[in-house]
N, C-alpha and C positions, 0 to 999 in steps of 0.2 A: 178690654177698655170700654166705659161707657161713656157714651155720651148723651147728657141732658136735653132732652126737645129743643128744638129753636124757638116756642112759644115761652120758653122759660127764661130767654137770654135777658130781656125786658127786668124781670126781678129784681129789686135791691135784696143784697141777701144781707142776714142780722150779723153785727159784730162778733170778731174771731180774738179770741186771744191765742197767742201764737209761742210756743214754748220751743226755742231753738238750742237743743243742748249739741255744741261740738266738741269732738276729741282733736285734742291737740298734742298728744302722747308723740314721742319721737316717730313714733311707725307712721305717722300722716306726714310727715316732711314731705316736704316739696307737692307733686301733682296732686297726692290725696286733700289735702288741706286746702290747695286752690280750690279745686272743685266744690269741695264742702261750703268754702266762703262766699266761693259764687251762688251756688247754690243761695244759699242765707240773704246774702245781699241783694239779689233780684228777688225774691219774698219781699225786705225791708221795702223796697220801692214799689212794691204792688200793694201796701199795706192802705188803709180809707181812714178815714176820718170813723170812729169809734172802736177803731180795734185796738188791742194792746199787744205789747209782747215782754218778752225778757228773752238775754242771751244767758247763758250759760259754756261756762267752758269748761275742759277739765283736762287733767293728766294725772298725774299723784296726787291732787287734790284739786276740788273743783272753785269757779269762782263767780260772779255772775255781776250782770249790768245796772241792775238796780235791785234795792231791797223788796221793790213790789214791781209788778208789772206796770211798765212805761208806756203812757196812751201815744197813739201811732198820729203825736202832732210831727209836724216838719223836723223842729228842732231837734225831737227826741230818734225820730230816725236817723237825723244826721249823727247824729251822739253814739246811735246803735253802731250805723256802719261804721264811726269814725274806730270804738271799739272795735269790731271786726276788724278791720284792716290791719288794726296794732297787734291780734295775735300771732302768735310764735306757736312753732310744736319745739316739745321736748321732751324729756321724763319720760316716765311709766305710764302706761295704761291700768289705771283704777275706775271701772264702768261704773263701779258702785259711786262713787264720789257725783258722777254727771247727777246719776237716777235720782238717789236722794237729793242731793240738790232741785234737782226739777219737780219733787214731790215735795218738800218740803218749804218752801216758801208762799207768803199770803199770793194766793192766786185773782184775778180780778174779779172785786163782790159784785158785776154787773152779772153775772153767768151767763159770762161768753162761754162757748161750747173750745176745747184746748186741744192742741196738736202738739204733740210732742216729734221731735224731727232728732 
């Protein structure tokens, strides 16, 4: 584990676009699927003012929150997590459906640096 000097904590770091692909395939029922969402949902509420994100879900086919990546205003996080909350697992796991999905949509033309989760 590293940890960054205390002389660095000071730093505004530059805008993140945040790429949250979850499986929601029957095999995440219940605990798995908590965890995942929590996970996600504490990111959405640590998220600043210039960063973007998209969710992404998937099982037998994937689907996601916006056509382009969503700038991390208030509203739009509310929108994200309100999404989150609403998924369901079920189906089949198809990994490929997430991937491309998360590779293939316009990514934000600011060149934010992207975390794929």
């Amino acid at each position: 584990m590293l940890y960054p000097p205390r002389e660095l904590t000071g730093l505004k770091r530059h805008p993140l676009e945040l790429v949250f692909v979850l499986d929601c395939s029957g095999s995440m029922s219940g605990a798995p699927l908590r965890h995942a969402k929590a996970a996600i949902e504490r990111a959405l509420q640590l998220l600043q003012p210039g960063d973007s994100f998209q969710l992404i879900n998937f099982s037998m086919s994937s689907s996601q929150l916006g056509e382009a990546p969503l700038e991390a205003t208030e509203e739009n996080v509310q929108r994200g997590l309100a999404h989150l909350r609403s998924l369901r697992s079920g189906g089949g796991t198809m990994m490929i459906e997430g991937v491309k999905a998360a590779l293939d949509f316009p990514h934000d033309p600011r060149g934010c640096g992207s975390f794929v989760s």
